[in-house]
KOLVEXZA-252893 format. One line per 4 residues: number of its first residue (from 1); their letters; for each residue x negated, y, z of C-alpha. Coordinates in nm, 3 decimals. Layout:
<rs>
NUM = A = X:Y:Z; ...
</rs>
This chain:
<rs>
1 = XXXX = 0.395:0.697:-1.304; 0.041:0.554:-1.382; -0.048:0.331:-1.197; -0.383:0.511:-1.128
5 = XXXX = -0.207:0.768:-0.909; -0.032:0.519:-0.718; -0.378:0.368:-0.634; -0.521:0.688:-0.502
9 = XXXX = -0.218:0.742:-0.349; -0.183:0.463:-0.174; -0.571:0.446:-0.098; -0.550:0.828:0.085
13 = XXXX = -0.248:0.639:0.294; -0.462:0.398:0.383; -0.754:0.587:0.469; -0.546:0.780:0.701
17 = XXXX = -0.405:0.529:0.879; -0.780:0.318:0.874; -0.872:0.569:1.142; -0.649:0.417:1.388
21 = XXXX = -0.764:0.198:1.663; -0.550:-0.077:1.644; -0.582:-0.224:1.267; -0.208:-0.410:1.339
25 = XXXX = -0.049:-0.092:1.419; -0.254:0.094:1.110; -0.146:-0.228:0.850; 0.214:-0.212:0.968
29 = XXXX = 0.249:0.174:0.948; 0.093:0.170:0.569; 0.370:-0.030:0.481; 0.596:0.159:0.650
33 = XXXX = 0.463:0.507:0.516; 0.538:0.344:0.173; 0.836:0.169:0.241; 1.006:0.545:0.346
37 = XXXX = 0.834:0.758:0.102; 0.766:0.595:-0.175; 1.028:0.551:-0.442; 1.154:0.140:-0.548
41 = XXXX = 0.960:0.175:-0.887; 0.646:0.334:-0.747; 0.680:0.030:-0.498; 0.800:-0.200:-0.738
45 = XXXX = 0.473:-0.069:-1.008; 0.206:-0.130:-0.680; 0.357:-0.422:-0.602; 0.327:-0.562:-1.001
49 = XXXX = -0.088:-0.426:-0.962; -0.145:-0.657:-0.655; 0.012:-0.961:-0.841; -0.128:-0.896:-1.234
53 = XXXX = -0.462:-0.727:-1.041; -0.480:-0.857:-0.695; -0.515:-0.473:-0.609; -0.775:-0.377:-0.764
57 = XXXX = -0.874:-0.063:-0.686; -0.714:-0.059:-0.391; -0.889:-0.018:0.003; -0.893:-0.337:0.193
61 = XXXX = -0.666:-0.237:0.462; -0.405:-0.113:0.132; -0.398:-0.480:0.037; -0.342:-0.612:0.351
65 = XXXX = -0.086:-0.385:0.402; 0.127:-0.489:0.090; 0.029:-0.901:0.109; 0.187:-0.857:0.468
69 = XXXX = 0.453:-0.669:0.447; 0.589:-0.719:0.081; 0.892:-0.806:0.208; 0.965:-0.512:0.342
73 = XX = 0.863:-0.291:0.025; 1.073:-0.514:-0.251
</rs>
């Protein structure tokens, strides 16, 4: 999958979630939206942009959501 897709992807996550009140709650449930419906190389390929790219592309709240929970999306 190009990793194109997975940006806009992951960016129309985010910008769902963005709408939430509490940014914590929103950050954490990005990760977990990922985490449960996202398959390990799509994660694995997003998780390769933010290190070679440091995300570009990618919403702010996206970002945050991988750099703080990458453990949970390895």
């Amino acid at each position: 999958m190009k990793i194109d897709n997975l940006i806009t992807m992951a960016n129309q996550i985010g910008s769902f979630f963005e709408a939430m009140p509490d940014r914590e709650e929103a950050v954490a449930d990005i990760a977990g939206h990922i985490k449960r419906f996202w398959e390990p190389r799509m994660r694995r390929a997003l998780l390769g942009h933010m290190d070679a790219d440091a995300g570009a592309g990618l919403l702010g709240i996206v970002q945050e959501a991988v750099g703080r929970h990458r453990g949970v999306l390895e």
